[in-house]
N, C-alpha and C positions, 0 to 999 in steps of 0.2 A: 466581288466585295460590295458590300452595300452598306456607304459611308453615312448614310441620312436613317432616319425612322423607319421601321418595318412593321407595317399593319398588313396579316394577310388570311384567307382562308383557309387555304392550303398549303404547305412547302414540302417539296417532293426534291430533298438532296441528295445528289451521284460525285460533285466534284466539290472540292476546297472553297467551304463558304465562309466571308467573316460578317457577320453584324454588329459593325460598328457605331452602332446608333442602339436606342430602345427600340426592343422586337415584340410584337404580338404578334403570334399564331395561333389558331385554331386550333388546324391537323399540323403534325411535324410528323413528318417521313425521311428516316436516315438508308439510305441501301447500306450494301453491303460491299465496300469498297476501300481503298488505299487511298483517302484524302482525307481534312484538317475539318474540323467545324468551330467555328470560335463566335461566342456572346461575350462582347465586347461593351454593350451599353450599360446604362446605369440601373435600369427596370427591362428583364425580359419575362414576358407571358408566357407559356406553352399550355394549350388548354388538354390535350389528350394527355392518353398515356406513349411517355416516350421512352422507345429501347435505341439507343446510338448503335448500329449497327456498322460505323465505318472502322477501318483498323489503321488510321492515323490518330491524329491525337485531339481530343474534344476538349473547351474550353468554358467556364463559366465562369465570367468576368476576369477584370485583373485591378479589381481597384476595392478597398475593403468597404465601400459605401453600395459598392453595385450589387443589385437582386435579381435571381432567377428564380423562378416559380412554374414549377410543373404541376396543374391541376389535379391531372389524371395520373402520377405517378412516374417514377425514372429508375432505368435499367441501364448501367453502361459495361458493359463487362467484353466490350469485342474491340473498343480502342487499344491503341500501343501506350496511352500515356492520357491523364483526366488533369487537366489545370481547372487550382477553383481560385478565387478571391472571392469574398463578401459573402453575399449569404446566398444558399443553394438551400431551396425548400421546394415541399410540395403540401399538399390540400387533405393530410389528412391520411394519404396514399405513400405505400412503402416506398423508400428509395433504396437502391442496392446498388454500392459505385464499387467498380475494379473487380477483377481478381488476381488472380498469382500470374498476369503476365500481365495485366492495367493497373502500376501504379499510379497513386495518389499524389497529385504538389500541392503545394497552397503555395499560392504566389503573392498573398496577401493575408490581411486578418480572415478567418471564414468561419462562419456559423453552418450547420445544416441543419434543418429543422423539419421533422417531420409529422409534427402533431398528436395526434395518435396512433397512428402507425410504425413501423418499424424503421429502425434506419441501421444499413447494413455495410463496415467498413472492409470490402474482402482483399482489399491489395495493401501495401504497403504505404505509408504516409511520412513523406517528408516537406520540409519548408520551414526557414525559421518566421512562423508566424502562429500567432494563436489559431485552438482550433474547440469550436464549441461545436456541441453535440444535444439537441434538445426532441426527444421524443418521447412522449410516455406511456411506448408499451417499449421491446425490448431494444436496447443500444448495442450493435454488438462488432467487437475488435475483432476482425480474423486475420490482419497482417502487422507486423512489426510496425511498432510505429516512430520513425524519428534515429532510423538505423542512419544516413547518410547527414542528415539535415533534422534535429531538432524541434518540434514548434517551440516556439517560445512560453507556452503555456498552454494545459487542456481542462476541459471544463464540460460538464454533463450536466441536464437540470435534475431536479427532483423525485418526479411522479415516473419514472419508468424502471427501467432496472437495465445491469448491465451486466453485460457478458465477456469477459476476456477468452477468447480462443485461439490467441495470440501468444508468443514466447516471451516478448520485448516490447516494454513502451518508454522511449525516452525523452526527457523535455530536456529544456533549458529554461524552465518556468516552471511554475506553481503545476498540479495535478490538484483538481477536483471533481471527487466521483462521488455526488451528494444521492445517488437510491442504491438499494442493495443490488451488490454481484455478487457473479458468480465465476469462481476462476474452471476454465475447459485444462487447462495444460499446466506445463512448467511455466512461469513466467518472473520477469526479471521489470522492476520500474527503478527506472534511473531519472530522477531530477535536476542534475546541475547544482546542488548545495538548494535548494527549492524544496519548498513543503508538500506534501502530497496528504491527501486527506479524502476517506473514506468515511461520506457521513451515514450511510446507511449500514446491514449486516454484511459480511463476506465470508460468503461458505466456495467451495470447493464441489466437483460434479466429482469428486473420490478421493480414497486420505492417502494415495500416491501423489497427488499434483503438489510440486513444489512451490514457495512464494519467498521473493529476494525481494526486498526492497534499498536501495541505493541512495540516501537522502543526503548521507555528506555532512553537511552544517545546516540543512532542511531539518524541520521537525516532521511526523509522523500521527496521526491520528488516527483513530477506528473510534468512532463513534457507537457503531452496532457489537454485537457479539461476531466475535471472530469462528466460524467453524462449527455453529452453533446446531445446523442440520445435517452439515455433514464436515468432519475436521477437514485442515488442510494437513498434508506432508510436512516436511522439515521448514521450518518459515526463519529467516533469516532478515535482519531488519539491523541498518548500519544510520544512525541518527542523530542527529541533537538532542530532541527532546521527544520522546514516543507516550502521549497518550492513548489509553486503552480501556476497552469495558471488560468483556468475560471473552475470554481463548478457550478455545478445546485443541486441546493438543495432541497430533499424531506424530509421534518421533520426536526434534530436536526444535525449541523457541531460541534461538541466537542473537541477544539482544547486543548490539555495540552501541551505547549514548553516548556523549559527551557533553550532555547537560541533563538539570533536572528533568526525573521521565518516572510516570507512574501506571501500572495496572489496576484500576481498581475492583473491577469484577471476578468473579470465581473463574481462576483456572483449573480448565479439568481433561481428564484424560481421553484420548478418542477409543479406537478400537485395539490400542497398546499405549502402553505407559507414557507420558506427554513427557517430558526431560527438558530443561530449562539451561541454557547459560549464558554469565553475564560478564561483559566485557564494555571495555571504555571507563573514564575517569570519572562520568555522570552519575549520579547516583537511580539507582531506580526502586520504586517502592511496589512493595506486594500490599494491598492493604486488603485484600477479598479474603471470605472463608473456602481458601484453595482445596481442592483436592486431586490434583495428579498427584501420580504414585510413583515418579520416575525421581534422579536426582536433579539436585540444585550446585551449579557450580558458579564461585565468584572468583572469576580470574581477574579481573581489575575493578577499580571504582565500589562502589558501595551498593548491595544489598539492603533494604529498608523496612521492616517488618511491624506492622501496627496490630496481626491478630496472631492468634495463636496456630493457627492449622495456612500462613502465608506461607511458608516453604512446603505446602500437600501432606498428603499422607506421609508417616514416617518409613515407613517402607524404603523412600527413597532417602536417600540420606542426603546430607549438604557438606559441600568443601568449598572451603575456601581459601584460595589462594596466597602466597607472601605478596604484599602490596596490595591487598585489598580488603574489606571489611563487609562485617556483617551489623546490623544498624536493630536494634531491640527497642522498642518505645511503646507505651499504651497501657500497662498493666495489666499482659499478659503472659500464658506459662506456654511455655516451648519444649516439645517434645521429640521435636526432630534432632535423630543422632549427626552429629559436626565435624570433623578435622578440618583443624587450624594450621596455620603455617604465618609465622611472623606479626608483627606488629603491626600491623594496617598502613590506612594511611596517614601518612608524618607520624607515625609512631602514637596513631590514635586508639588503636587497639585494634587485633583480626575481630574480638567482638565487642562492640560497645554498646554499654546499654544510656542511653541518650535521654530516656523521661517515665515516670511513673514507677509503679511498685511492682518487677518482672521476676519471675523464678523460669531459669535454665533447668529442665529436666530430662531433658537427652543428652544422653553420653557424648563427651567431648574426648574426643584423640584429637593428640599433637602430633603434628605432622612434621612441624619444625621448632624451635626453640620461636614461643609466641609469649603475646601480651592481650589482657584484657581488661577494659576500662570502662568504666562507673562512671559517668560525668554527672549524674546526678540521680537522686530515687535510692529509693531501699531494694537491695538486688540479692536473689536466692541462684544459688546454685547447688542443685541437689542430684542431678544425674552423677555417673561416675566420671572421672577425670583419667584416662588413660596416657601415659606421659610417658614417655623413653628421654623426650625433651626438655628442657625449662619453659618454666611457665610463669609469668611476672605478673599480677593482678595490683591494680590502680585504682582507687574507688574513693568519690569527693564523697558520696554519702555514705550509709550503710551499704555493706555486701557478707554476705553468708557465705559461707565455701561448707557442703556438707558431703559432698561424696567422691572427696580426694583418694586416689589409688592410684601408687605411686608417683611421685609429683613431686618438683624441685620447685620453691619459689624463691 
């Protein structure tokens, strides 16, 4: 152990070294053996390129203030286990820590930084502490992260891009992933009721790869176009509040809010019809000139509609559930065919038109004994009205009923 300052040319390690002090090295030489290496001080140097060759466990710092700095680049993939605190960089030169038998701790807050180079996560990471990631060419996840132990928050810079090739990232903290990814697999982001946020695009490497997001009482952002080179799979997102630009859709978008949440960009379909459904109390708004061509379902909370083509092509039709509604505003016409089922919410109406001068021209079937309400605006309805049910229509302004077939009011 060497409890004081380390300045040296050379170090040539075979047994369990700790540098408990600040270390410069020149050359670092690890063999290939069953003992510990631990950087212990507050500033360590390493000027070459270092591969940890030992298969005990390697250490870089334990305090979130302490640095290490590998000039020449770092490889550690032959230990049993990689402890970091504070911040782990290099000059420019790739780092590659762990793989599928060297996992990752953080035993403290930890940055790693690579500059312009790569920086490569291949084991598994746990430790409830922050963990930032800053390199701007590729960032990339190849082990679960936060399976045992949490960070408490992760965080990537801007100018590189990142790459998920991992199932699972969970925090207990905020997620921000500010340059475009790219999802390799199925994956799963779990936050702890914590926001996660994607400020660049997020495409998918095929429109099989699946995307869950688990935000709880966390909101949700996509900044970029979702799936824009290549769609994702079935995408599933459980949130508060879900902001969004333009989705391309492969299979099923499974929206759960429980607060206000909006799409604003064109949803559209990938290499098969993109299919939409909406669940939770939140209201969510379409307000883009959509064109998937699969259905729209509202099982709970409110659908919010500002253009004429926000529920896509007609082809797909739209239902909507008892206890839920569909939200008409802007003065526009709707062509999309509907069943209804009950009075919305609080008896607000399955469809209600909320503002401006709108005409319904897709065919409405009742599905259950419904209601529809007018809060305000001059309102047309001129599709056919398909009724085996009662149908109860409320209207504070003008409303039009023109292509009733059979129908109890």
């Amino acid at each position: 152990m060497f409890s004081a300052n380390v300045s040296a040319t050379t170090a040539n390690l075979a047994a369990t070294t700790t540098f408990a002090g600040d270390t410069t090295l020149t050359t670092l030489t690890v063999q290939s053996a069953s003992y510990n290496v631990i950087f212990n001080g507050s500033s360590n140097t390493i000027t070459n390129a270092a591969n940890f060759q030992n298969t005990g466990t390697v250490t870089f710092g334990n305090a979130s203030g302490d640095s290490s700095l590998f000039n020449g680049g770092l490889t550690t993939t032959a230990p049993s286990q990689i402890n970091i605190g504070g911040t782990l960089q290099t000059s420019d030169d790739a780092m590659s820590l762990g793989d599928s038998d060297t996992p990752i701790v953080l035993v403290a807050n930890t940055t790693l930084n690579t500059g312009s180079a790569a920086l490569t996560l291949n084991a598994t990471v746990n430790g409830a502490y922050t963990l930032t990631l800053n390199s701007t060419a590729a960032t990339t996840f190849a082990g679960i992260i936060g399976g045992s132990a949490a960070p408490t928050g992760i965080n990537t810079n801007a100018d590189g891009t990142v790459v998920f090739n991992t199932t699972a990232i969970t925090s207990a903290g905020a997620q921000l992933y500010r340059e475009n990814a790219t999802i390799g697999g199925n994956i799963t982001f779990t936050t702890g009721d914590n926001d996660i946020t994607f400020s660049g695009t997020l495409d998918s490497v095929s429109d099989t790869k699946t995307l869950t997001i688990v935000a709880g009482s966390g909101d949700t952002t996509f900044s970029g176009t979702v799936g824009g080179s290549e769609a994702l799979g079935n995408t599933t997102i459980g949130v508060a509040g879900l902001t969004a630009s333009a989705f391309k859709v492969q299979g099923t978008l499974a929206i759960t809010n429980s607060a206000t949440s909006e799409i604003d960009g064109v949803i559209s379909d990938g290499d098969s019809a993109g299919i939409i459904t909406k669940a939770g109390a939140g209201t969510l708004t379409l307000s883009g000139d959509n064109t998937y061509t699969g259905a729209t379902t509202v099982n709970a909370g409110t659908i919010a509609i500002s253009h004429a083509d926000s529920l896509g092509g007609t082809s797909g039709a739209t239902t909507v559930a008892s206890g839920a509604a569909l939200s008409i505003s802007g003065g526009i016409t709707v062509a999309e065919p509907i069943t209804i089922s009950g009075t919305g919410i609080s008896s607000g109406g399955a469809i209600v038109f909320t503002g401006g001068n709108n005409t319904y021209s897709g065919a409405i079937t009742l599905g259950a004994t419904s209601t529809i309400v007018s809060s305000s605006g001059a309102q047309t309805i001129s599709g056919t009205v398909n009724a085996g049910n009662g149908l109860t229509i409320t209207a504070n302004g003008n409303l039009v009923v023109s292509g009733l077939s059979l129908i109890h009011i």
